[in-house]
N, C-alpha and C positions, 0 to 999 in steps of 0.2 A: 214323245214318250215320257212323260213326266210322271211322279210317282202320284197316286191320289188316296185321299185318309177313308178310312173303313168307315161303315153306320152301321146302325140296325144292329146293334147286341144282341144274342138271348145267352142268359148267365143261367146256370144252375147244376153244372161239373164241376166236382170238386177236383178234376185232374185233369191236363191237356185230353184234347177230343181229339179221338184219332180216326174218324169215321163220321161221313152225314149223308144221308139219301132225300132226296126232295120226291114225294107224293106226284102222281100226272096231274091231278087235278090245282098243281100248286097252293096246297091249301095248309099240306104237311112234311112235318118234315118229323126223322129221326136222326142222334149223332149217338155215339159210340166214343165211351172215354177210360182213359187210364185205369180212373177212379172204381171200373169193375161195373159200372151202368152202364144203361141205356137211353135217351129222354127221346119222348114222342113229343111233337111240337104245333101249338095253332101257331102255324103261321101269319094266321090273319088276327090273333090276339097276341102275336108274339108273348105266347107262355106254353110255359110247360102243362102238359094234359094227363102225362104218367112217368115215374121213374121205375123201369125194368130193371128187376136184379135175379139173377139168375148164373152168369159165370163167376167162375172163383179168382179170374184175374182180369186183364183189361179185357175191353170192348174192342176188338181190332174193326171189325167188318160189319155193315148194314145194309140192308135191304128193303124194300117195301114191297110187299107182296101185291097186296092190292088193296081195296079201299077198306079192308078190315083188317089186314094183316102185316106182318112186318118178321123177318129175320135178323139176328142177329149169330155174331161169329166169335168167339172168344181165344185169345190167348190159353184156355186150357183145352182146346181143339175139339171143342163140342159147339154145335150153332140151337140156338133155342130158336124157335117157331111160335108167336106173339098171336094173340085178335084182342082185338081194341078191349080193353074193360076190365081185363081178366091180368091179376097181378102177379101170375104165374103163366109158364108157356105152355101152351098146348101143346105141343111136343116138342124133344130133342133128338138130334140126331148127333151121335159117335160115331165117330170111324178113325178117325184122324189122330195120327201121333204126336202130333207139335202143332204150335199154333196157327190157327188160320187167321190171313190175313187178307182176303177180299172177297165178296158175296157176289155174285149178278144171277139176275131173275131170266130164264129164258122170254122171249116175246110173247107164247102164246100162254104165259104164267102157269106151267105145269113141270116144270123144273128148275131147282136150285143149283148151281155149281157154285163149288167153295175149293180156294187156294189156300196151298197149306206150306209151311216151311218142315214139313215131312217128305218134303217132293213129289206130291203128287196133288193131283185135282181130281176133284170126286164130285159126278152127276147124280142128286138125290133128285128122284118121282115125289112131287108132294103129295100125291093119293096114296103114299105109302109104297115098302117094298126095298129090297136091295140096292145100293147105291153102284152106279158105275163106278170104276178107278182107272185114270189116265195117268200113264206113268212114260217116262222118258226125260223129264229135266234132273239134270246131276247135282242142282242146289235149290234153294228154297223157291219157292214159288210166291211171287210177288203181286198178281193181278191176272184175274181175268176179266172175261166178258164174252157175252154171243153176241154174233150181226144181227143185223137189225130185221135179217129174214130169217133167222131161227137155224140156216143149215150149218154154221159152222162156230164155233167156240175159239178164243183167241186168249193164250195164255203169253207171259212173260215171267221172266225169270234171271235171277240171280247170276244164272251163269252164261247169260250173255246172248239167250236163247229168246225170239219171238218161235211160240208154235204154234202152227192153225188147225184145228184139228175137224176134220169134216163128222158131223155127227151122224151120218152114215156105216158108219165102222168103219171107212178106208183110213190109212196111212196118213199122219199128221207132215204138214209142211213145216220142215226148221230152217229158222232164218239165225244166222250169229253177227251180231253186233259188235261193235267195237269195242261196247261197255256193258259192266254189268245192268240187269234194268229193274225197275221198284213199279213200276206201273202200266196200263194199258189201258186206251180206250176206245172206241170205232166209231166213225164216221155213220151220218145214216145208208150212204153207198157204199159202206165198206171199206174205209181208207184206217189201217191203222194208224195209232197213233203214241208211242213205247216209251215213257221220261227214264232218263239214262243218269246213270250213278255223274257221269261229266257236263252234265247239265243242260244237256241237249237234250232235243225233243226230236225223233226218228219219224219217219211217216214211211207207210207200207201197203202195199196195195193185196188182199188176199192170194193173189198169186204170189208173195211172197217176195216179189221185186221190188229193192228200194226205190222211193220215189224224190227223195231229199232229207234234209236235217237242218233243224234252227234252233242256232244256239240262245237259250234261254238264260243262264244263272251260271257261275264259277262256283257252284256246289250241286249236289244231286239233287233230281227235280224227284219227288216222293210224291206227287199225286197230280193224277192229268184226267182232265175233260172235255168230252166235244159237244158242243151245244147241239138242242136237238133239229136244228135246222144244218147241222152241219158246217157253219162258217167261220166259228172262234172254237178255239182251244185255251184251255187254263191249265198252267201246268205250273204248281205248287213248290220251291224248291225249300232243304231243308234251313236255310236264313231265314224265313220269313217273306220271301217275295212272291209275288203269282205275278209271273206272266200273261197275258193276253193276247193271243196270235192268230192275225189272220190264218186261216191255212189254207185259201188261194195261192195268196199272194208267198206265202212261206216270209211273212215277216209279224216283229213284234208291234202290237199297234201302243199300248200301255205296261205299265207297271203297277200292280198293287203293291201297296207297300204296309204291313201291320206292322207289329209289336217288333220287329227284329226276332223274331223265333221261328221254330219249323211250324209249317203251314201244311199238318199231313192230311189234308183231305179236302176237296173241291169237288163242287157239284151244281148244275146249271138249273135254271127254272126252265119251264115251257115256251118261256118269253124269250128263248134265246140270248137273252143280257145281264138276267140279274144272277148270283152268282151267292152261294154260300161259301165260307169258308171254316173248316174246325183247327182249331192249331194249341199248340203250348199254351198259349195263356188260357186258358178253358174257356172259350168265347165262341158261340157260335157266329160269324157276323156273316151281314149282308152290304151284296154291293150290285152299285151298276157299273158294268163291268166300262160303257160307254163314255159315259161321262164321272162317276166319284160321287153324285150325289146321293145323299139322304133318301130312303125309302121309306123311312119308317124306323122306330125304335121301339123297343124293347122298354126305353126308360125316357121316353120322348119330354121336352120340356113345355107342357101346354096341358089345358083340363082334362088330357088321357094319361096324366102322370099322378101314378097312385101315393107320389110323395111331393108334390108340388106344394101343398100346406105346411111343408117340413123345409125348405127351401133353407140353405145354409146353416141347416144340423148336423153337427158331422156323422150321430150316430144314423140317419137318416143315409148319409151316405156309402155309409156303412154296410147297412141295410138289402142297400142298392142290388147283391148279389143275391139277394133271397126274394125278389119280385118275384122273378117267372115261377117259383113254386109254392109262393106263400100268399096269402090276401089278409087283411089287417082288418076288415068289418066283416059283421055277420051276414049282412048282403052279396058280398061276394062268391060265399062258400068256400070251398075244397078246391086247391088244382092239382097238381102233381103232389102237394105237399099236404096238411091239414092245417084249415086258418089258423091264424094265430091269435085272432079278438078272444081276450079273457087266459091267454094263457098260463098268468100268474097266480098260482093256487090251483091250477088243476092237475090234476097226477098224469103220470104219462100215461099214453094209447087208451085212454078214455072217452074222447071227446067224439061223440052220436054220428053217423053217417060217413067215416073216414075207417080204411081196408088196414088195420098198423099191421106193421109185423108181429108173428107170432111172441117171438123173442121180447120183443118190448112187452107185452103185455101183463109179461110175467115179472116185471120188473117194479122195484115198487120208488118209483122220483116222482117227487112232488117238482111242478117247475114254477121256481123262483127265480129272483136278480143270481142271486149264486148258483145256483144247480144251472140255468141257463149259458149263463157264465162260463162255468166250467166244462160245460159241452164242447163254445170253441174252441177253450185251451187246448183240452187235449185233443179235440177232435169225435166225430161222432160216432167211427168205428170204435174208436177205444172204449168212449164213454160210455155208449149205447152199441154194444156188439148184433148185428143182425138188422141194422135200421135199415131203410132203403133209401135215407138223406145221403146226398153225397158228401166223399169227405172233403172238410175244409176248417181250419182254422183258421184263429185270429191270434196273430201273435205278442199284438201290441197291448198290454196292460188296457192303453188310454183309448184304446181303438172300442175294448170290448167295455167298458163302461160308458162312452156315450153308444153304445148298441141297446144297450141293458135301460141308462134314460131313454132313448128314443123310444123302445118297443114297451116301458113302463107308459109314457104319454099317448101313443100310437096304437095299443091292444086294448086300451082298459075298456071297460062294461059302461055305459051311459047311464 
């Protein structure tokens, strides 16, 4: 059980990610952060492909609808309803007094359920129409999810409550735990599976009969997943650890070990092994959950590194955190972000083929060494109110002048 080091970056959260759902087709992915966004993600370019701005505080909860769509859940208790392209949602749904904190898609993709710390759970129809309200937990609601046959919904909660609730309209099974619980997620036959404020991981069979508990972490486990073959569990605790558990066997096989921080949110590939993880340091990372090795980077050191010609510039390293949404020649184009080849001298939300915010438009910054500059100081919310760059500073005087050399060498015009 020895601890193994994280790979596969994708940077472009300006706040801990508190939320990531991985696409069926493993090709995508979206995370949900502090920072008040959303990013859509190639996977298989490991880069960002859109940053979603839409709620007024964090990102708690994520979804993927399907191969054009995506939910998200926000801290100000409204979920926006995404399709690929489009910098604005198709629709939102209100209901909810306090903020929701976990999304799942029913199987047959015709219904959303969203948990809320208003105590309740609400069944929205995406063809539109009235939302259900499921009410009986006495505290915040922490996690749900539906079986994998569509008839029953599986919430947890705060107050120490698994409930199964049959979506037939009959009477919901409550189970009381020892502990308060932060998560839930289910087996493909149905085996729950609850991360507990005491760092255990609960398992429960839809009858509602415990079936055992393995102890995980000496702090609360905040985010658990069952691989979709059913045979490991990831269960996230807030130190920074993820465990890795048979749930045969009910024992731990590995340790992930990141940053020393909370790790709130875990989610599996198709492959059953590779594993993302969103946490505090604003990192999406990837892992194999079997062995620790490298999948693939984000910032990889070989001819698919878009700064490998900058090799021991600091500003260069610097840099490093604006990949996934930026590209530095005009060959590359637009990603989440708008290139940045020729930036100096051109005025803000100008530049041909890229969606700015309305807000910026109206703004009248020329961008130089200075005005550049001064965006990291203070940040981009401050500087530029209404962008949809997430926020992030650079605090260190010396940090942001070799950024300023770097992206002077790195942008200019041929």
């Amino acid at each position: 059980m020895l601890p193994t080091a994280a790979h596969a970056q994708l940077r472009g959260h300006g706040g801990p990610v508190r939320a990531v759902a991985i696409g069926s087709n493993g090709q995508t992915a979206i995370s949900g952060s502090f920072d008040t966004s959303a990013i859509r993600w190639s996977l298989t370019r490991n880069a960002a492909e859109e940053v979603l701005r839409f709620h007024d505080s964090a990102v708690n909860a994520v979804a993927i609808i399907d191969a054009e769509r995506q939910a998200t859940g926000g801290e100000d208790g409204k979920i926006a309803i995404w399709r690929n392209g489009n910098p604005v949602p198709e629709h939102s749904l209100e209901g909810h007094t306090a903020p929701i904190v976990s999304l799942a898609i029913s199987p047959d993709g015709n219904t959303i359920a969203s948990a809320s710390w208003d105590r309740s759970i609400r069944l929205w129809p995406l063809s539109g129409g009235e939302a259900r309200v499921l009410n009986g937990h006495d505290q915040n609601v922490n996690g749900v999810v539906f079986t994998r046959d569509g008839k029953s919904l599986v919430s947890a909660s705060y107050d120490a409550t698994i409930r199964i609730w049959p979506l037939d309209q009959g009477e919901p099974i409550v189970v009381t735990l020892p502990t308060p619980l932060n998560a839930v997620a289910v087996s493909p036959e149905g085996e729950i599976a609850a991360g507990g404020a005491d760092g255990r991981v609960y398992l429960l069979g839809l009858d509602g009969k415990q079936r055992g508990e393995i102890q995980v972490a000496d702090s609360p486990i905040i985010s658990v997943a069952v691989s979709p073959d059913g045979s490991l569990i990831a269960a996230a605790s807030i130190r920074g650890s993820v465990g890795i558990l048979d749930r045969k066997d009910r024992k731990i096989l590995r340790t992930l070990v990141g940053p020393g921080l909370p790790v709130w949110s875990v989610a599996f590939f198709g492959d059953s092994k590779t594993l993302l993880t969103g946490g505090t340091d604003r990192l999406v990372r990837r892992w194999d959950t079997l062995t620790g090795d490298q999948l693939g980077s984000a910032v990889a050191n070989g001819a698919d590194d878009p700064l490998a010609a900058f090799a021991g510039h600091r500003g260069a390293e610097v840099y490093r955190a604006c990949v996934a949404c930026h590209t530095l020649s005009p060959d590359e184009g637009n990603r989440a972000g708008p290139t940045l080849h020729g930036i100096f001298g051109r005025r803000i939300a100008t530049l041909p083929g890229y969606n700015f915010s309305p807000a910026l438009k109206q703004m009248n910054i020329v961008w130089t060494r200075e005005t550049v500059a001064e965006l990291f100081e203070k940040g981009p919310m401050h500087y530029t109110p209404g962008t949809k760059m997430p926020e992030q500073r650079i605090t260190s005087a010396d940090d942001r002048n070799a950024l300023m050399d770097f992206l002077e060498k790195a942008t200019a015009k041929k």
